[in-house]
C-alpha positions, -999 to 999 in steps of 0.1 A, spaced: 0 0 0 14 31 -9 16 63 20 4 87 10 21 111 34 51 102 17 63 133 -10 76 119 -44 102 130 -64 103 153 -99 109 130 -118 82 107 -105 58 134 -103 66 145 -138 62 104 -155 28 101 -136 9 132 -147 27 126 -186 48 159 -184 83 168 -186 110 177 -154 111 209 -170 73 210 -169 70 206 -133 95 231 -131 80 259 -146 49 255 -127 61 257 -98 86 288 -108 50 305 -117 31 292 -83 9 266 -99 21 239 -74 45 237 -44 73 216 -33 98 210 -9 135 203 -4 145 169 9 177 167 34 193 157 4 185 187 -11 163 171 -43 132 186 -48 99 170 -33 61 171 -40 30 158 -19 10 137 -40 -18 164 -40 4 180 -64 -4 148 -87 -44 162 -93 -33 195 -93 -12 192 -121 -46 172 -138 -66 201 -136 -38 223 -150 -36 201 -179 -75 200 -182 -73 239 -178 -46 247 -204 -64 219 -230 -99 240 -223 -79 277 -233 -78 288 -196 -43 310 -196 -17 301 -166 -23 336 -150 -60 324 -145 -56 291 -134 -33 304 -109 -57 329 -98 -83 299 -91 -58 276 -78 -46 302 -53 -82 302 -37 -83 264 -28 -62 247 3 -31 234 -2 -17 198 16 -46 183 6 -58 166 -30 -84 184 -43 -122 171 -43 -151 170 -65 -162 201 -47 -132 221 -53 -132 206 -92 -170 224 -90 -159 251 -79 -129 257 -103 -151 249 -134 -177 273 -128 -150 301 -125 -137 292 -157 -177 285 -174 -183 323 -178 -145 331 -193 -153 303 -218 -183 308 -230 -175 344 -238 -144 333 -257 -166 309 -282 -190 334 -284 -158 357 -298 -146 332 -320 -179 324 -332 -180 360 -343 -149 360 -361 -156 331 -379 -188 346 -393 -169 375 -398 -136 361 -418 -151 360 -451 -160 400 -447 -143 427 -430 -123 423 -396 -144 450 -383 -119 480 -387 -120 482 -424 -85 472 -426 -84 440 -440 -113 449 -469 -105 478 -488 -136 470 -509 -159 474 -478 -144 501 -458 -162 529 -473 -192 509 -466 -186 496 -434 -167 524 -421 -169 559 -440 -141 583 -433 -129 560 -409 -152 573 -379 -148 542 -362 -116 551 -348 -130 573 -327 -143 544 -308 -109 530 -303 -81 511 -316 -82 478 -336 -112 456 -346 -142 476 -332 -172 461 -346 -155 422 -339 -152 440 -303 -185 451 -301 -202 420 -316 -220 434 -342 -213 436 -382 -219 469 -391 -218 507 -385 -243 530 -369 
């Protein structure tokens, strides 16, 4: 039976959740996990470290950026795997930032075949779309994409 009090090494960490050394490395240099040094000096991890590093794979596959997942991760308790309740808890956070990113994609893909939104991109349909440029006085870059709408008032 394995203890589960005992801390595993990188290397083992890294082979059981399908990353690299390096991998383990970088997440904790950016606060995604935490581990400690042996009297030997080698780094060591709890194996709570093994889910969390799960549902930083799960976030990165889904488009969550680092910075956010951190942010999330930084709420829950460390020492301890994390539960159902926390996985709950960590998806619903991430629902919202999701959804609003297909919905944005979903725009630009109806949009590709067109103008970007600025005018840039389509000659043809910038005096259309965007007459004397007055969009620019709404900002920088791809307004109407931005906005979620196709065409000028």
């Amino acid at each position: 039976m394995i203890d589960v009090r005992v801390p595993i090494s990188v290397g083992e960490l890294a082979r059981r959740c399908g990353v690299t050394i390096a991998t383990v490395h970088f997440y904790e240099a950016k606060g995604l996990i935490h581990g400690q040094r042996s009297a030997g000096n080698q780094r060591r991890y709890g194996r709570d470290t093994l889910r969390r590093i799960a549902i930083i794979k799960i976030a990165k596959r889904a488009g969550i950026p680092l910075a956010a997942i951190k942010a999330a991760l930084d709420e829950l308790p460390t020492g301890r795997p994390l539960t159902s309740k926390d996985w709950a808890y960590l998806s619903t956070g991430w629902r919202d930032m999701l959804t609003e990113r297909i919905l944005s994609l979903t725009r630009l893909r109806d949009q590709l075949d067109g103008c970007i939104g600025c005018g840039c991109l389509s000659m043809e349909d910038c005096p259309l779309r965007n007459p004397g440029d007055h969009l620019s006085l709404q900002g920088q870059g791809a307004v109407l994409l931005e906005q979620g709408n196709g065409a000028a008032d």
